[in-house]
N, C-alpha and C positions, 0 to 999 in steps of 0.2 A: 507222738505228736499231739497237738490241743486240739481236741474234738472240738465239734460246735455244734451248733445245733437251730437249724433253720425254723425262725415262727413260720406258722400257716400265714401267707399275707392277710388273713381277715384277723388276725393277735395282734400284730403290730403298730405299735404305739404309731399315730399319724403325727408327720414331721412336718407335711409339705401341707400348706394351708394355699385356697385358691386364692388368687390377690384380690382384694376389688378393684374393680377398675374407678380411676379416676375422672369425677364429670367435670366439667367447666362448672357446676354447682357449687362445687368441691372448691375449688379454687376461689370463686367469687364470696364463700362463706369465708374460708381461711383468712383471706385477704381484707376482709372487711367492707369489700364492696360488691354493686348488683353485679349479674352476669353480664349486662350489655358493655360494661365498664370494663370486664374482665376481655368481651371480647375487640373492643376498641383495641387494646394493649396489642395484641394476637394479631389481631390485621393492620396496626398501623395508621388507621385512620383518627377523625374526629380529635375533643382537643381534649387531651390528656395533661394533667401537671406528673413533674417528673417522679415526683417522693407515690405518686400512686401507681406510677408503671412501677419504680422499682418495689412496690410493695405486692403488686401481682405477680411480677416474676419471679420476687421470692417464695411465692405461696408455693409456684407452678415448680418452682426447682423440689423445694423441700417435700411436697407430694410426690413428687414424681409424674406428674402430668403430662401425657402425650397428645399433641394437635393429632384432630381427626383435618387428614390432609384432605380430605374430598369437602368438609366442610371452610375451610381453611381455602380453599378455590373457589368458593361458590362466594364467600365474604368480597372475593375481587367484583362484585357487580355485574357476573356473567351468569346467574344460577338458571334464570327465567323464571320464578318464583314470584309471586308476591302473598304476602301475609295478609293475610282477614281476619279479624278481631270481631265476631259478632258477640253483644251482649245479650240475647237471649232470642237461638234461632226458631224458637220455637210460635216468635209471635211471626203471622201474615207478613206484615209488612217487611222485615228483612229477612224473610225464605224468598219474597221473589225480588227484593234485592240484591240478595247473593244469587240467584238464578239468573239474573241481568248480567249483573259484576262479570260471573264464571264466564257466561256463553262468550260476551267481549272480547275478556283475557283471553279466553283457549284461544277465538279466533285471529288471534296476535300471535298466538305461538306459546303467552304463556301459561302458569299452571297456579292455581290456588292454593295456599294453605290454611286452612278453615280452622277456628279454632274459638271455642265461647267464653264470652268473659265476665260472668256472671249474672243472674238477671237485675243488678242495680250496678254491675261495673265491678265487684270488688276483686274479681282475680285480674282486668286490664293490663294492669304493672307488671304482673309476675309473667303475661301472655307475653307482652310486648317486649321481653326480655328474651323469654325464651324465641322466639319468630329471630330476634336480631343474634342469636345466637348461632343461628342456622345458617344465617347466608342469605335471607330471602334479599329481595332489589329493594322493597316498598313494602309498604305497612298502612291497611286500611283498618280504619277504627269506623264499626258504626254501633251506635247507638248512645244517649246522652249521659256521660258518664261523670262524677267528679273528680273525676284526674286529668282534666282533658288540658291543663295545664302545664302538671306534671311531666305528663305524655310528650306532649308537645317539644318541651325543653330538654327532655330524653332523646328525642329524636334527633334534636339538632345538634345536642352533642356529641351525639354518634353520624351524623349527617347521614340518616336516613332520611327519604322519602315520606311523607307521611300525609292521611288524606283523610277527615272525618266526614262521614255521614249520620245523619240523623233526623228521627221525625221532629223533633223541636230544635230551636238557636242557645246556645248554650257560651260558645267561644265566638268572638268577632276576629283575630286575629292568626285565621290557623285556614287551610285550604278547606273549605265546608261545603257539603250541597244537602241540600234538605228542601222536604214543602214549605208549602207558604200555606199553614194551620189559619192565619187570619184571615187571608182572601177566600178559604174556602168555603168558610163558617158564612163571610160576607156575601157571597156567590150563592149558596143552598138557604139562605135565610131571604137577598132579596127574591130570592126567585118564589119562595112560599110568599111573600107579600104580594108580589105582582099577582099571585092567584088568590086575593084576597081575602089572607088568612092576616087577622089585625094582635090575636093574642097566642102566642106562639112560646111553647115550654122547651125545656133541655133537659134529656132522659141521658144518665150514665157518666164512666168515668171515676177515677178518683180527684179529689182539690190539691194529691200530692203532686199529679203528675201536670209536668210544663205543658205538654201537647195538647193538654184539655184546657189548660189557662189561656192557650193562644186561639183556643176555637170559639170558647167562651168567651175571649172580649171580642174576634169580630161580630160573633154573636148578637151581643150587650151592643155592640155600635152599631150595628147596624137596624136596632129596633130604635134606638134614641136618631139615628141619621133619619128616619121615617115617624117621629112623635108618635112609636105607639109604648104601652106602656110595660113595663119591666117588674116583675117582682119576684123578690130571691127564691120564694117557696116554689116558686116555677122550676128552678135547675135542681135537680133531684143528681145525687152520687149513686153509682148502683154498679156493684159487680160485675164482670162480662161474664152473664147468664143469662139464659133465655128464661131461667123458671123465675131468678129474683128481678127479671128486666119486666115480665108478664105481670107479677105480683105491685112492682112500683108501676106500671102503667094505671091499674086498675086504680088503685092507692090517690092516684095522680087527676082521674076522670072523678071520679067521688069528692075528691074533697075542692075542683076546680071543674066544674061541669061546662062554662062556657069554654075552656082551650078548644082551639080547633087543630092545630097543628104541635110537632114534636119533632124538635131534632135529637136525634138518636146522635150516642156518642162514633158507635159500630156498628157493624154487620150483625154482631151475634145481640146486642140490644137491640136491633132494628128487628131481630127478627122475634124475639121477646116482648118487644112492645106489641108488633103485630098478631103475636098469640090473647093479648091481653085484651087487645079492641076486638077481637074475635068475642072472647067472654064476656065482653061488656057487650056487643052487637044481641047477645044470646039473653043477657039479664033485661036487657033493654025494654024486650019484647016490641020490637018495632016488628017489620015486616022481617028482613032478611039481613043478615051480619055485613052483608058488601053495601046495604043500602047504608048500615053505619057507619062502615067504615068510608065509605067515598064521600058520603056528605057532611058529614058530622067531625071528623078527625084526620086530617091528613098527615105521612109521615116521612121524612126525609132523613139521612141517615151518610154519615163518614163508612167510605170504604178505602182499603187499602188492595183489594184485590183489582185483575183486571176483571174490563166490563162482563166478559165472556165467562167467569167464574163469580157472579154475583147472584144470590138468590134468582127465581122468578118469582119477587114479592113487589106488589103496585106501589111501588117506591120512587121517591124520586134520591137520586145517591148523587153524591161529590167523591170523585177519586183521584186519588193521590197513586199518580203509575212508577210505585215502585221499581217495576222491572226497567224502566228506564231512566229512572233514578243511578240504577245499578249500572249503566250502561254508560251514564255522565261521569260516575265513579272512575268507571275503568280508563276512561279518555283523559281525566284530571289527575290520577295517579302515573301512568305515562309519559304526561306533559311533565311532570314535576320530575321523575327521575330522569329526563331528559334533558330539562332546564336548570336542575340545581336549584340552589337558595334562591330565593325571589319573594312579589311581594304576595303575599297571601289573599288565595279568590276565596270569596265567597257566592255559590249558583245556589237559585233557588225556580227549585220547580213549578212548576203552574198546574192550579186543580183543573177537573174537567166536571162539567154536570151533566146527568146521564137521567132523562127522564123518562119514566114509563107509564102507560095509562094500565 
């Protein structure tokens, strides 16, 4: 008979390779279209032309692509999901927005998917693809991004739900809620006048960002609404740093010794300026640093936290409450998956002045 002769199974040539599995990535690359596009086709919704469904379903034959069926049910608008698109959770203002946003939903029953979208917006698209892949109901976008457009038009051709928040106005024609940057600015500048302070500076910020454009003109109008007088060398740019906020403070008293007042961009320049009139109270050689600072410079300052998490610095702050900011979010994403197409709101929040001696 033909003897044989068995390899050790660790000799044997391997035959069987592990497949990769196939993503909706896969498909929407093959095909030439986004994923959201890929998954319109797959649930049936939104408006599709036909030469694009048959070009998806040829991707999805020829791959071999299998529906994940639990995602595939959740796309029917029963998932209890909604999507969050933060563009960088790292800043104050939308950590407790999304701590608004969550507490809301859960207490609705539903559940967040959190997810960041770069800190100037640039992964948005690619988040907002992925989120509508899954199944969620709705899709919150906060922070001001350059696709909000894009976005937008994405949405509604997949007729998603869609709801931006942000600290500055960017889109007029899209479900929006955000502060009101200019009343605020208007709000902590008359209130230093009323305490008659007549020349009055702006510490912080960069001149890229909208959010400081919108504080700095009610700023600027509100000194020109009271004829006092305005000059550019007053609004100083400055990192959010305490050590470069202290440093342009000093910078700021030297080279304009009559200022009496400072509006800070932030908390963390507020608290940088007030290191600085510390060291100027010290250079001064007056009697005592509080005698300089109370009478000589007073400082008002943007916060985005709540009151109960704000320095204890003799400040006087304007806040913008976030957290229920977050909480308008979740009532206007709601509304809108409940409502369908409609005509698009725009809310805007009202600052608060929080004074302390």
């Amino acid at each position: 008979g033909v003897q044989t002769c068995a390899l050790p199974i660790w000799s044997r040539p391997a035959v069987m390779a592990i497949a990769k599995k196939i993503t909706i990535n896969d498909v929407a690359q093959a095909a030439g279209v986004s994923v959201s596009t890929v998954s319109l086709v797959l649930s049936g919704k939104g408006r599709i032309s036909s030469a694009t469904g048959e070009r998806v379903n040829h991707a999805i034959e020829q791959l071999g692509f299998v529906r994940n069926r639990q995602a595939a049910s959740l796309r029917g608008g029963q998932s209890g999901v909604i999507g969050l698109i933060v563009s960088d959770l790292s800043k104050p203002f939308y950590a407790e927005m999304t701590a608004g946003l969550t507490d809301a939903l859960e207490s609705q029953g539903r559940m967040v998917f959190l997810t960041q979208g770069g800190h100037s917006g640039e992964k948005m698209l690619q988040r907002f693809d992925t989120l509508v892949a899954q199944g969620v109901d709705g899709v919150v976008i906060a922070g001001a991004i350059d696709q909000g457009a894009e976005l937008r038009d994405r949405a509604a051709q997949a007729g998603m739900p869609l709801v931006f928040a942000s600290r500055a106005s960017y889109l007029d024609d899209v479900d929006l809620i955000r502060p009101d940057n200019m009343q605020a600015a208007q709000i902590v500048t008359e209130h230093l006048i009323r305490r008659g302070h007549q020349r009055i500076a702006w510490l912080g910020g960069q001149s890229s960002s909208l959010t400081r454009a919108e504080r700095v003109g009610g700023y600027c109008a509100t000194l020109l609404k009271y004829g006092l007088p305005f000059h550019s060398e007053w609004v100083l740019e400055c990192e959010s740093s305490q050590k470069q906020a202290a440093e342009a403070m000093a910078a700021l008293l030297r080279q304009n010794p009559t200022i009496s007042a400072v509006l800070c961009y932030n908390s963390v320049i507020a608290t940088g300026a007030w290191f600085g009139l510390m060291r100027a109270g010290r250079q001064s050689g007056e009697a005592g640093v509080e005698s300089y600072f109370e009478q000589r410079v007073a400082l008002a300052a943007f916060a985005e936290l709540p009151e109960e998490a704000l320095d204890d610095l003799p400040l006087t702050w304007v806040t913008t409450p976030a957290r229920e900011l977050g909480q308008s979010l979740a009532e206007c994403i709601l509304r809108r998956m409940e409502e369908g197409q409609g005509a698009a709101r725009n809310q805007i929040i009202s600052p608060r002045l929080i004074t302390r001696k």
